[in-house]
N, CA, C and O atoms as a GROMACS GRO file, in nm:
protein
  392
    1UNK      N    1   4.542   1.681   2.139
    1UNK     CA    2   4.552   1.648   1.998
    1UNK      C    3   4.603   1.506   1.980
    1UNK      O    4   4.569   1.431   1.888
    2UNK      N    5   4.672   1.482   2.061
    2UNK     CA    6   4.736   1.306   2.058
    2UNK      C    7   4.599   1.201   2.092
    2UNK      O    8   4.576   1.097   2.031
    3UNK      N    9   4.542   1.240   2.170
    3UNK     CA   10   4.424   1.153   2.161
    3UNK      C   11   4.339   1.139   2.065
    3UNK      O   12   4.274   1.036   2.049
    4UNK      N   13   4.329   1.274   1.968
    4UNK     CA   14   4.263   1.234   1.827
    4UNK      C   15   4.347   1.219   1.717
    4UNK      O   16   4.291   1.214   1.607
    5UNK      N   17   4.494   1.208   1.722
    5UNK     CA   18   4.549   1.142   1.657
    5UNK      C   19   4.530   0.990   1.692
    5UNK      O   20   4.490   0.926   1.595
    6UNK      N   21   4.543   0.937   1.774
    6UNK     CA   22   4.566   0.767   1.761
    6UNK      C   23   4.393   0.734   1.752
    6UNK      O   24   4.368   0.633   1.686
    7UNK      N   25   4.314   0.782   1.792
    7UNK     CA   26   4.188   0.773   1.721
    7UNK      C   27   4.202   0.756   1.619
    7UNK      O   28   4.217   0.637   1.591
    8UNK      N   29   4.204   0.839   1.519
    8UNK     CA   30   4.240   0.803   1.344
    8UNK      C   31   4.324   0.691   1.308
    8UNK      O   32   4.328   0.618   1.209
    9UNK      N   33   4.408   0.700   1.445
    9UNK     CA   34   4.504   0.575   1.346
    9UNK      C   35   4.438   0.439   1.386
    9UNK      O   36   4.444   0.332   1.326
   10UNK      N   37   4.372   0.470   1.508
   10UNK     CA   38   4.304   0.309   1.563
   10UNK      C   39   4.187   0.288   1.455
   10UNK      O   40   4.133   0.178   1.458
   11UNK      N   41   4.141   0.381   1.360
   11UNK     CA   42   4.034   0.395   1.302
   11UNK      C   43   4.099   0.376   1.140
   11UNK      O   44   4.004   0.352   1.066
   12UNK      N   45   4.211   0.379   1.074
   12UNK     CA   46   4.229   0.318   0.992
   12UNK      C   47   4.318   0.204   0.986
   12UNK      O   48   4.332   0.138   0.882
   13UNK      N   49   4.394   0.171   1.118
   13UNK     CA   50   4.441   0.016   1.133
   13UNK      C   51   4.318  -0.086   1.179
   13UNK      O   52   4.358  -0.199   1.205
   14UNK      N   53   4.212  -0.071   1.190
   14UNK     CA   54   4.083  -0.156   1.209
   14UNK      C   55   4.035  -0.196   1.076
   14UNK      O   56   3.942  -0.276   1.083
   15UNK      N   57   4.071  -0.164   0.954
   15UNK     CA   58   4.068  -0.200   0.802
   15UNK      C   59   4.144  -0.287   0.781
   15UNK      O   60   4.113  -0.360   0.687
   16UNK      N   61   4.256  -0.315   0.845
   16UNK     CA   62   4.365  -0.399   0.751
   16UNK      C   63   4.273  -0.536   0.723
   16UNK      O   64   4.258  -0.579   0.609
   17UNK      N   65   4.220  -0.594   0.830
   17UNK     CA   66   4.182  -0.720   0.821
   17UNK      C   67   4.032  -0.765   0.749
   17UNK      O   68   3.965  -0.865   0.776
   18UNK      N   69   4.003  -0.657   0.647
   18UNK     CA   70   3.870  -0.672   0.545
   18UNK      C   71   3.931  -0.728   0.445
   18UNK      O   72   4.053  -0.734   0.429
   19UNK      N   73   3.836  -0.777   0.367
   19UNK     CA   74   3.870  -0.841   0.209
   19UNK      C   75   3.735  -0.804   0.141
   19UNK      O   76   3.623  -0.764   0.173
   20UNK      N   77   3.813  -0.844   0.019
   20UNK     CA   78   3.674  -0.752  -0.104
   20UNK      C   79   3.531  -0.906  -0.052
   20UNK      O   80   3.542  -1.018  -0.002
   21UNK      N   81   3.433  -0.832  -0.094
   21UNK     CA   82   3.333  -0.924  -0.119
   21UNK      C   83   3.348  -1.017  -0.253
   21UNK      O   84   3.402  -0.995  -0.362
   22UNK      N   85   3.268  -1.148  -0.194
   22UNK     CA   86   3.264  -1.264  -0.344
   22UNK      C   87   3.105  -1.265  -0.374
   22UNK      O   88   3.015  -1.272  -0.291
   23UNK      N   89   3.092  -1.255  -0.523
   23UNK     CA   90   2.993  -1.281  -0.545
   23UNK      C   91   2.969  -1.411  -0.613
   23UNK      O   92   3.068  -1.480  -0.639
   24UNK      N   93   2.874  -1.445  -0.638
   24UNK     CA   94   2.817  -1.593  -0.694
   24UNK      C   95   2.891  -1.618  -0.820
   24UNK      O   96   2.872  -1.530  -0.904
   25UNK      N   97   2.987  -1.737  -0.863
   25UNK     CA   98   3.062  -1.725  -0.962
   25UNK      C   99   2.987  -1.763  -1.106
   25UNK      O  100   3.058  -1.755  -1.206
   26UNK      N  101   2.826  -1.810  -1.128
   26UNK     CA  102   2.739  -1.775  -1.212
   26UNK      C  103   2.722  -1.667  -1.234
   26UNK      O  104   2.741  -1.638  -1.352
   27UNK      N  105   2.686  -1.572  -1.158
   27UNK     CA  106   2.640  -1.446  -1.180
   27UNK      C  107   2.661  -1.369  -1.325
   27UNK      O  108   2.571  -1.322  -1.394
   28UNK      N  109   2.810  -1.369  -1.355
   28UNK     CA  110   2.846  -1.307  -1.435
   28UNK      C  111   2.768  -1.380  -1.586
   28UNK      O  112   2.740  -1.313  -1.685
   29UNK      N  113   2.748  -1.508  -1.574
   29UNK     CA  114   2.724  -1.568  -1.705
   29UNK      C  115   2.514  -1.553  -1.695
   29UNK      O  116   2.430  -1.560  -1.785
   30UNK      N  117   2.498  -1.531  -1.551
   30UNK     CA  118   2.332  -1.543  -1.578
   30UNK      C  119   2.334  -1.389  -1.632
   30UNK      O  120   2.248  -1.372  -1.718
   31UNK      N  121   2.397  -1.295  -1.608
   31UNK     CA  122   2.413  -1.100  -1.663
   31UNK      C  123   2.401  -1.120  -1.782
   31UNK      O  124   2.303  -1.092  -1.850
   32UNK      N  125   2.527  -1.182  -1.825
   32UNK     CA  126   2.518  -1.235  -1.972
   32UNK      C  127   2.418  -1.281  -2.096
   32UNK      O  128   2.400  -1.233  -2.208
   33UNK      N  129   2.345  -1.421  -2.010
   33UNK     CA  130   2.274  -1.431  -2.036
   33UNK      C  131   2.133  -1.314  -2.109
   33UNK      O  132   2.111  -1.269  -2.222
   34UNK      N  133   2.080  -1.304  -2.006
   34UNK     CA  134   2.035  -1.232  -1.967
   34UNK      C  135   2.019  -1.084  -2.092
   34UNK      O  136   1.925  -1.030  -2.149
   35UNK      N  137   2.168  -1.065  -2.089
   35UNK     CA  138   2.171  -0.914  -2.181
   35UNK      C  139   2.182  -0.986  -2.336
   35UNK      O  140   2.159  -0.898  -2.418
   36UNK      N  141   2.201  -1.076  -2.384
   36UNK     CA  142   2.248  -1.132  -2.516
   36UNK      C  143   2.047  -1.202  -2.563
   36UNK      O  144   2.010  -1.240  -2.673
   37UNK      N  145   1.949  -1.193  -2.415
   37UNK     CA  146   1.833  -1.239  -2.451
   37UNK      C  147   1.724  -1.183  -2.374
   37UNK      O  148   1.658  -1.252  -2.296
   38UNK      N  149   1.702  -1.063  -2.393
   38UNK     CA  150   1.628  -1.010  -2.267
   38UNK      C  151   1.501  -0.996  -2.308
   38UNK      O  152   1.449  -0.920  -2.226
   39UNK      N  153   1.415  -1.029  -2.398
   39UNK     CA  154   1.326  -1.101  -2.447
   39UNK      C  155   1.265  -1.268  -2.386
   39UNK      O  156   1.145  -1.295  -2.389
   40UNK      N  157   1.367  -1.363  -2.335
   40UNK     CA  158   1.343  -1.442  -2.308
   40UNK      C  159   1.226  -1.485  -2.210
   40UNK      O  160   1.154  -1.569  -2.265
   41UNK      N  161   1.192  -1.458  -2.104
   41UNK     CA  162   1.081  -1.368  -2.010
   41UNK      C  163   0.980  -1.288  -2.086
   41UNK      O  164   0.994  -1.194  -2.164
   42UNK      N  165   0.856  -1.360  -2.034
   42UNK     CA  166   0.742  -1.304  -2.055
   42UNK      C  167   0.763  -1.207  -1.948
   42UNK      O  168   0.801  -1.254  -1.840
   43UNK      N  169   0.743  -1.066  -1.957
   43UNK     CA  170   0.699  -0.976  -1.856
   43UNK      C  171   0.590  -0.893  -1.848
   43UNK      O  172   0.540  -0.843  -1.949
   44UNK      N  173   0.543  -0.870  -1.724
   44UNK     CA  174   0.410  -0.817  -1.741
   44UNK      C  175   0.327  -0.854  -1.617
   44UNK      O  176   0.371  -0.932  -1.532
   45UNK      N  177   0.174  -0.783  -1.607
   45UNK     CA  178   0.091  -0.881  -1.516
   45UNK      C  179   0.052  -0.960  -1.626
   45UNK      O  180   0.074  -0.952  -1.747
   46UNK      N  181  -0.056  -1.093  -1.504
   46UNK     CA  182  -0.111  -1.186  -1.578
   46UNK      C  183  -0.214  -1.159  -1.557
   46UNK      O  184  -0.230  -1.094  -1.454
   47UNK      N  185  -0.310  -1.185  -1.620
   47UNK     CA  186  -0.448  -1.186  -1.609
   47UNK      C  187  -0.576  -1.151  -1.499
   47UNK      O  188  -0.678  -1.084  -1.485
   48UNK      N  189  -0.490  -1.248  -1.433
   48UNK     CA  190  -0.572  -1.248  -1.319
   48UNK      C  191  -0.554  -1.128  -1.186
   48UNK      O  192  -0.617  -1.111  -1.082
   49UNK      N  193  -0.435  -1.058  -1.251
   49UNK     CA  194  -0.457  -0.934  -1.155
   49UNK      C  195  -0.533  -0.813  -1.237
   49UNK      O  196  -0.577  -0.711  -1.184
   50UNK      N  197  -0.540  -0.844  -1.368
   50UNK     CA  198  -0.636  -0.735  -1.388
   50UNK      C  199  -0.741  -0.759  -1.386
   50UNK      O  200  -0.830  -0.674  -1.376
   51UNK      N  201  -0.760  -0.894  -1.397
   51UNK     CA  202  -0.952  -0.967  -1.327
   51UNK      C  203  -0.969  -0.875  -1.160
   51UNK      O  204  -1.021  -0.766  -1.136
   52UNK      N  205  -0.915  -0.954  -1.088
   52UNK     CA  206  -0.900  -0.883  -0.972
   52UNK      C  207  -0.882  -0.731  -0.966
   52UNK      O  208  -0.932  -0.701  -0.857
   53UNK      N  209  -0.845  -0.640  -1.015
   53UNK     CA  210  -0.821  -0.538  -0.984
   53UNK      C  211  -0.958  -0.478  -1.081
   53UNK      O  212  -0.998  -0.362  -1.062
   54UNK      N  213  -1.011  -0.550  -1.165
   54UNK     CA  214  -1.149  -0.500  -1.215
   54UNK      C  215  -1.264  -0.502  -1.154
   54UNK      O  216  -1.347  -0.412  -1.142
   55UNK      N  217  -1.264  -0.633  -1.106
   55UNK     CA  218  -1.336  -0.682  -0.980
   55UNK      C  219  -1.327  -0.586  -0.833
   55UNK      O  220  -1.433  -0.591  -0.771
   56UNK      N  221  -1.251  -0.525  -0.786
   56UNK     CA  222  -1.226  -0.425  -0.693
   56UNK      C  223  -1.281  -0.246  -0.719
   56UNK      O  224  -1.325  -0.163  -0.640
   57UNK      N  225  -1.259  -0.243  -0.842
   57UNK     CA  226  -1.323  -0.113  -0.891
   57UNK      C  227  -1.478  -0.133  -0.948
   57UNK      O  228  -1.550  -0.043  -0.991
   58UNK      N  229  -1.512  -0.293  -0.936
   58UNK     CA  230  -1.691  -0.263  -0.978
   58UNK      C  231  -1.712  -0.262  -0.849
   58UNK      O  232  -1.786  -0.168  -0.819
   59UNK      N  233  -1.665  -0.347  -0.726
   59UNK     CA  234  -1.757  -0.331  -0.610
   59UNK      C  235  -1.739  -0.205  -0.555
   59UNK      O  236  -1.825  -0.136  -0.500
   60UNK      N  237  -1.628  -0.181  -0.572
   60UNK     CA  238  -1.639   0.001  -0.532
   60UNK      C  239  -1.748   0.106  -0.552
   60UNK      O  240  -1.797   0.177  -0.464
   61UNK      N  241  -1.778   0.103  -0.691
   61UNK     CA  242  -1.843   0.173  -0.770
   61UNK      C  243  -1.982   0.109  -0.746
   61UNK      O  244  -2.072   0.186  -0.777
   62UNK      N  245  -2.032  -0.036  -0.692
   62UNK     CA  246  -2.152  -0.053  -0.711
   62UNK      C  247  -2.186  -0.010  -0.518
   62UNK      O  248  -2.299  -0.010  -0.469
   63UNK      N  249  -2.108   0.010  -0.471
   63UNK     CA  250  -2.092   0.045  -0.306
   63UNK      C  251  -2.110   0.181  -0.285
   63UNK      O  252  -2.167   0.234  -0.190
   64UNK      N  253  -2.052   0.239  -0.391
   64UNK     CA  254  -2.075   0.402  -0.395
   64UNK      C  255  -2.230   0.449  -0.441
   64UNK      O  256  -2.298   0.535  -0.385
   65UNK      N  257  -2.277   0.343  -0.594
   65UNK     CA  258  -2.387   0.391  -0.586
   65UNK      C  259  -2.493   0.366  -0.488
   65UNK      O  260  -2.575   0.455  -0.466
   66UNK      N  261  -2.502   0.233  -0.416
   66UNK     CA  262  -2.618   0.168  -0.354
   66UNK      C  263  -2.565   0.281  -0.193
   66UNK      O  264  -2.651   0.245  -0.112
   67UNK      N  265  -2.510   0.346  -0.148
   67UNK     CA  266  -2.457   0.397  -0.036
   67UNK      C  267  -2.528   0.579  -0.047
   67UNK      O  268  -2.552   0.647   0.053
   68UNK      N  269  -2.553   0.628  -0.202
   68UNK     CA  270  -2.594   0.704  -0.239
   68UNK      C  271  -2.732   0.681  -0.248
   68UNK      O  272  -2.799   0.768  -0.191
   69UNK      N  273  -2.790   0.596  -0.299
   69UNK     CA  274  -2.930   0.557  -0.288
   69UNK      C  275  -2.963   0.539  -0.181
   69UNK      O  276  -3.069   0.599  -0.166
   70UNK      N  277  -2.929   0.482  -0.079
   70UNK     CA  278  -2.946   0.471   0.060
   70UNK      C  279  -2.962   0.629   0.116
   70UNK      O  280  -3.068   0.661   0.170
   71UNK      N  281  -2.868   0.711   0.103
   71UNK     CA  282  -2.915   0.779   0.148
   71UNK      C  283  -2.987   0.911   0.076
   71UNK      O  284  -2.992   1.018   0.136
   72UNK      N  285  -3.027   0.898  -0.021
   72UNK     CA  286  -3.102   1.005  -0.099
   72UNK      C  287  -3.227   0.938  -0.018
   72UNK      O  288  -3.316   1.005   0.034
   73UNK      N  289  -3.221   0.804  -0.014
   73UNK     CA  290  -3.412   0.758   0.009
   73UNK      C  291  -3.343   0.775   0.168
   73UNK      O  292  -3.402   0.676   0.211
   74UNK      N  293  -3.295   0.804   0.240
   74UNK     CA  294  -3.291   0.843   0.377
   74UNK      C  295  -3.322   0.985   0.421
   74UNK      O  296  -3.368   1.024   0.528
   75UNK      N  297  -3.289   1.046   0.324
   75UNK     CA  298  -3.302   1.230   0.348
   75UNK      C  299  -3.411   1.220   0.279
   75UNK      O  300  -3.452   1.336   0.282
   76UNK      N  301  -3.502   1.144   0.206
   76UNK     CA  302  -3.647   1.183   0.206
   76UNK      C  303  -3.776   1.162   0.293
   76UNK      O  304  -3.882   1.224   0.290
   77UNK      N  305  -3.723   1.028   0.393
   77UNK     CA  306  -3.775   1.003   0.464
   77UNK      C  307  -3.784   1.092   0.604
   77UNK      O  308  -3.891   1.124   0.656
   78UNK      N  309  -3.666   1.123   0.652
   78UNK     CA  310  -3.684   1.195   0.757
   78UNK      C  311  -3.641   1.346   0.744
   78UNK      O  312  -3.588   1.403   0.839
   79UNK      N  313  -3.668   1.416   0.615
   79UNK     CA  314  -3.646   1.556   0.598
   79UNK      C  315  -3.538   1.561   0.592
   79UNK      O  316  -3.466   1.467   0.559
   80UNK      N  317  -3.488   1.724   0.634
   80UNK     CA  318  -3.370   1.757   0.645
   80UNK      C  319  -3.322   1.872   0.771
   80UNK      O  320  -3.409   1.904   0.852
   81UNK      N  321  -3.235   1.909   0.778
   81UNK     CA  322  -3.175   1.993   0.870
   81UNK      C  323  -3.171   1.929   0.977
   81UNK      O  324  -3.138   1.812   0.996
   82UNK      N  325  -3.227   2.054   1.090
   82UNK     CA  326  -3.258   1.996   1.249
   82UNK      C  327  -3.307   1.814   1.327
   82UNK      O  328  -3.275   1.742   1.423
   83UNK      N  329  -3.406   1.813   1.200
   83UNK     CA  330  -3.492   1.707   1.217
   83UNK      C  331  -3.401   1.577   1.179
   83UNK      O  332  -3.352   1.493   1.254
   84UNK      N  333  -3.396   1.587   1.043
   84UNK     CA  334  -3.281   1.498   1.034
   84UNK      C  335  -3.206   1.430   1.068
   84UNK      O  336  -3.204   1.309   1.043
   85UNK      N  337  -3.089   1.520   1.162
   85UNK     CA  338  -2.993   1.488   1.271
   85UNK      C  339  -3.067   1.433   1.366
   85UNK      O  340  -3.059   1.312   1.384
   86UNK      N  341  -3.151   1.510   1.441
   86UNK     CA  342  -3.218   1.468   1.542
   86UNK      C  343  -3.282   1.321   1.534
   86UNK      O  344  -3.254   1.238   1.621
   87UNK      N  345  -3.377   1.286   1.418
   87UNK     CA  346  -3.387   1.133   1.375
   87UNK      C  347  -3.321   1.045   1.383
   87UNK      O  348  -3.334   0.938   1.443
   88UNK      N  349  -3.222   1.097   1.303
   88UNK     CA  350  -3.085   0.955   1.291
   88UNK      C  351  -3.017   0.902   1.430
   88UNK      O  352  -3.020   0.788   1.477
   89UNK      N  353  -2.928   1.068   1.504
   89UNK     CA  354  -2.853   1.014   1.597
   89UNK      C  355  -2.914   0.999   1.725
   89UNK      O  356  -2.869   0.918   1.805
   90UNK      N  357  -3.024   1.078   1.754
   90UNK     CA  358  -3.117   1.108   1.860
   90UNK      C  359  -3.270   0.972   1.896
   90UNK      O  360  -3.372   0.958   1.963
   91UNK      N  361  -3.211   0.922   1.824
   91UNK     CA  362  -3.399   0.804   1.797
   91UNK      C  363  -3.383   0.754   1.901
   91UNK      O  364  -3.486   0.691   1.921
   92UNK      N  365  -3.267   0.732   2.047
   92UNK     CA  366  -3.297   0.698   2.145
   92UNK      C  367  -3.392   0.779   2.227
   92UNK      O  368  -3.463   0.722   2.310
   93UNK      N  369  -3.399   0.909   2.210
   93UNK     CA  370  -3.463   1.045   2.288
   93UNK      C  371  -3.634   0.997   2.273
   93UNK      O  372  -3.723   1.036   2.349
   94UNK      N  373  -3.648   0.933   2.190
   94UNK     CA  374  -3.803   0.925   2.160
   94UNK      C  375  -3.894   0.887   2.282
   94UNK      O  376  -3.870   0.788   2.350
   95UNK      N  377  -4.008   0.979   2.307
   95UNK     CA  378  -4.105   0.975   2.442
   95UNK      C  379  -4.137   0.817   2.447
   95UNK      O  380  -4.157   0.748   2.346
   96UNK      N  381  -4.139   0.778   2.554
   96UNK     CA  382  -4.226   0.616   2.544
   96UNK      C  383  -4.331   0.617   2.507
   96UNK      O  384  -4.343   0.700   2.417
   97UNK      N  385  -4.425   0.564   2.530
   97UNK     CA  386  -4.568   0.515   2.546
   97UNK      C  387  -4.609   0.450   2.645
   97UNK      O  388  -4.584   0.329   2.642
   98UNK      N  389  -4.673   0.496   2.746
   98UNK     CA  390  -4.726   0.395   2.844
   98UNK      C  391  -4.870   0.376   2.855
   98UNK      O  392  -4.915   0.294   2.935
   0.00000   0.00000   0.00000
């Protein structure tokens, strides 16, 4: 028990030598600021991220349809089911010609 007594005590005499933290001696007057005008600041996005982020959802959407057309006119060309598969991943298998 004496060994976890001076534990504790080695564990709160290792404090003596802290001090409070300093913060920036503006701080308090930019808070101030700040709360007496918090209007001052435009906030918000600007423009150009909702350009961009409009711009990201048409190519999406024009990727989705042309990716769909692609393959509706792909499953008409080479059927469906067995054949299908077999077309697409298999077109190395094809007999030669000699």
């Amino acid at each position: 028990m004496k060994a976890k007594e001076t534990w504790i005590n080695d564990t709160l005499n290792s404090l003596e030598g802290i001090r409070r933290a300093t913060s920036d001696p503006g701080l308090f007057i930019k808070v101030q600021a700040e709360a007496l005008h918090p209007m001052s600041k435009k906030r918000g996005f600007k423009g150009a991220y909702y350009w961009s982020a409009a711009a990201c959802i048409t190519l999406l959407i024009a990727l989705n349809i042309l990716s769909a057309l692609y393959y509706h006119q792909s499953e008409n060309l080479t059927g469906s089911g067995v054949a299908a598969v077999a077309t697409d991943y298999l077109y190395f298998l094809r007999p030669v010609k000699l």
